[in-house]
C-alpha positions in Angstrom: 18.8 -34.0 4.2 18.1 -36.3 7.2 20.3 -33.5 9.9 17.9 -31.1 8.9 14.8 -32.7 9.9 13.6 -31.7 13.9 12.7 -34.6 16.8 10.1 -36.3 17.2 8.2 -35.9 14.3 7.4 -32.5 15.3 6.2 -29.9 12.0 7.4 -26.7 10.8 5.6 -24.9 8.6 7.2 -21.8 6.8 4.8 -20.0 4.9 6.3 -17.9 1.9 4.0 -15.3 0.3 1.9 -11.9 0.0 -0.8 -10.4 1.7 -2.9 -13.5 1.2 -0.3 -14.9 3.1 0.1 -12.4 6.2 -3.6 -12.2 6.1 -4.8 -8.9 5.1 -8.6 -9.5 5.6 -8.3 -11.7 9.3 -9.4 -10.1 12.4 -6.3 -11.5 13.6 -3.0 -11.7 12.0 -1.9 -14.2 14.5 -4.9 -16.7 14.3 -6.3 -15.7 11.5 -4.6 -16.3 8.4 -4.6 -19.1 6.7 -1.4 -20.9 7.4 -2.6 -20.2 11.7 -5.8 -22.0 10.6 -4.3 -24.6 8.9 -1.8 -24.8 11.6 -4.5 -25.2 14.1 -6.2 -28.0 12.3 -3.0 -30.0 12.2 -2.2 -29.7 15.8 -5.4 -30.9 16.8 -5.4 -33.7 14.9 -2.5 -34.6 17.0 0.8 -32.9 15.3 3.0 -30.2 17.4 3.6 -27.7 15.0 5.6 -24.3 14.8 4.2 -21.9 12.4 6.7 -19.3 10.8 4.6 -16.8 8.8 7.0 -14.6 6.5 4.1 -13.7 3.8 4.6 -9.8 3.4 1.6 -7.4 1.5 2.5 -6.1 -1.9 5.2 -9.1 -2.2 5.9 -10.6 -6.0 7.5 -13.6 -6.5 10.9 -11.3 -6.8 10.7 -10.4 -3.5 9.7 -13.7 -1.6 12.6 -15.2 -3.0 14.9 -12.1 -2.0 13.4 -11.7 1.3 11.4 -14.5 2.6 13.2 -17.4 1.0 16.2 -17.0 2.9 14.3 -18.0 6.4 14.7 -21.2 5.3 18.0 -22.5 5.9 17.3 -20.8 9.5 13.9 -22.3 10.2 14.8 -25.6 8.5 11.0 -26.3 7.7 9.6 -29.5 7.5 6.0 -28.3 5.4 6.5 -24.9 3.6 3.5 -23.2 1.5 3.7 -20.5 -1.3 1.2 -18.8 -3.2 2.4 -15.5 -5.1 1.7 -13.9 -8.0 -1.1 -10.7 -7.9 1.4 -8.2 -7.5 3.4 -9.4 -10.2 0.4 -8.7 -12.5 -0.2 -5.3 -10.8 3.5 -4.4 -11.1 3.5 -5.8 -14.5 6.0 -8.2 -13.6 6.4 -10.3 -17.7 5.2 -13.5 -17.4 8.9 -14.6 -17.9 10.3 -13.4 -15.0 7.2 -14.6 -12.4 8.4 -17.8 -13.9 12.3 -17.4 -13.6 11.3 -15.8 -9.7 8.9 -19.0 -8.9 11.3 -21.4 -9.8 14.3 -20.2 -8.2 12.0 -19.9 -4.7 10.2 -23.9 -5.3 14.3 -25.0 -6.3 15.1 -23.8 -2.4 12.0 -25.2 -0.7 12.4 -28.6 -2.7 15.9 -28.8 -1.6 15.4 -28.6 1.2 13.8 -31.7 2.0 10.7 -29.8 3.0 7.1 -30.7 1.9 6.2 -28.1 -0.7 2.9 -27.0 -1.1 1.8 -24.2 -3.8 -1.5 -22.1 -3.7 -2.7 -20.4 -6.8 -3.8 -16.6 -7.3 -7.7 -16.1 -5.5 -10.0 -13.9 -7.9 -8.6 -10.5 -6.6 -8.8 -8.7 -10.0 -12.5 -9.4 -9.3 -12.5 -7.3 -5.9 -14.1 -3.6 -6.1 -10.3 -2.3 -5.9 -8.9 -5.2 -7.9 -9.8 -3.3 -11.6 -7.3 -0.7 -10.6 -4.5 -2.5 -10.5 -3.8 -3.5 -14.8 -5.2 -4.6 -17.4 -6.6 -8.1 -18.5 -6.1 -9.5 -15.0 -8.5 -12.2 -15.6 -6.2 -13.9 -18.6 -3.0 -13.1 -17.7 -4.0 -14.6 -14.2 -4.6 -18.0 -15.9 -1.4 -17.5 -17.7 0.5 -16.8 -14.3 -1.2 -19.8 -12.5 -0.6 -22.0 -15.8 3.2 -21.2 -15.3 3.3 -21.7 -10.8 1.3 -25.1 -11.6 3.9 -26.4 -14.1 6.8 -24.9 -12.1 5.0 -27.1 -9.2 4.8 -30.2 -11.0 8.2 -30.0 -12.2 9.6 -29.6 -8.5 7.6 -32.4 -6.9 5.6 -29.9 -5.5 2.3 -30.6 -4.5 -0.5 -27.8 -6.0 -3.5 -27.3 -3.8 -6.4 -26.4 -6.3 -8.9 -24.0 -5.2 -9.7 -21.7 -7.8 -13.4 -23.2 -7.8 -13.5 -21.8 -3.8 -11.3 -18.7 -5.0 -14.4 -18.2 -7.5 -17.1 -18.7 -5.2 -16.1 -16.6 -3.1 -15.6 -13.4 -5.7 -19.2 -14.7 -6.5 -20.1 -13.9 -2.8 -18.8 -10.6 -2.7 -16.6 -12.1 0.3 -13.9 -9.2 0.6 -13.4 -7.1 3.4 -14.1 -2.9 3.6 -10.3 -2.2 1.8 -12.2 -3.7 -1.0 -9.2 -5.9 -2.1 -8.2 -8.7 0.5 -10.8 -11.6 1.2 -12.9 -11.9 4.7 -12.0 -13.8 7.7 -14.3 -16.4 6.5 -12.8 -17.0 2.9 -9.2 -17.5 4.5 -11.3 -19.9 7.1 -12.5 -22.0 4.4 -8.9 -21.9 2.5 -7.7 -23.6 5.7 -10.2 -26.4 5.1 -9.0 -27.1 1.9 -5.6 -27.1 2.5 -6.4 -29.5 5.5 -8.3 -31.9 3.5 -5.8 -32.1 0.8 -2.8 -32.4 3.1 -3.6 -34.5 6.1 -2.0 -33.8 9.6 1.9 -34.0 8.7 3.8 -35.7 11.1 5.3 -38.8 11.6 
């Protein structure tokens, strides 16, 4: 809806989430997670943005939608991201419900007029502490993304794929000493694929 959007072309980006999302990992939860990256990028390629950061560690989809969704009709973003979906397989959260839970949080970002952008799970089963947390990670996490990418697609949401980055980096080793959340460097270079695949948004 056209009252909703700020002046003067300026972004805001509500980012929806887990500890991917708050940034477990960064040096710096303000600057260092990968919606401040990717917030950075865009203002210096000429956009005033306000970043609203609401990801929350442990979160499944569930509880982003409970707890986090509602900061939209407050916020009224103009760019929102969302990436969920670990700790529904380490809570053993049925494949069902992560569906039911992601499409009840993309039906609020779509309407409301905001740019939707969806991240998939990284690797994290693949961690040194990721075994602990269930069984069969590995398929039902393809299950679990095959479910948020169809959900996407069906909301006009736009899916950022970077599970060939996500796998790289379990290749690399790149998680930080809670042996669970990845470094300050694999959340830099999430920021550069985000950026690349959506260029500086504002009018």
């Amino acid at each position: 809806p056209s009252e909703a959007q700020p002046p003067s072309g300026a972004v805001r980006y509500l980012s929806l989430g887990d500890s991917l999302t708050q940034g477990i990992g960064a040096a710096d939860l303000d600057n260092g997670t990968f919606p401040a990256l990717l917030a950075a990028k865009w203002r210096a390629a000429g956009c005033e943005v306000e970043l609203q950061n609401v990801g929350i560690s442990g979160y499944t989809a569930g509880q982003v939608l409970s707890d986090e969704v509602p900061n939209i009709a407050d916020f009224k973003p103009t760019v929102i991201t969302f990436q969920a979906g670990g700790n529904d397989i380490a809570n053993s959260v049925s494949l069902d419900e992560y569906r039911k839970n992601v499409k009840a949080v993309l039906d609020a970002a779509s309407d409301s007029g905001a740019k939707v952008i969806v991240l998939a799970q990284n690797e994290w089963f693949r961690s040194p502490d990721g075994q602990n947390y269930g069984e069969n990670q590995a398929a039902q996490r393809v299950d679990f993304d095959a479910a948020l990418i169809e959900e996407a697609n069906a909301h006009g949401a736009q899916f950022v794929d970077m599970r060939s980055l996500y796998k790289q980096q379990a290749d690399e080793g790149k998680w930080v000493e809670d042996g669970l959340h990845p470094t300050p460097e694999a959340y830099a270079a999430w920021a550069d694929g985000l950026a690349e695949a959506v260029p500086a948004p504002c009018r």
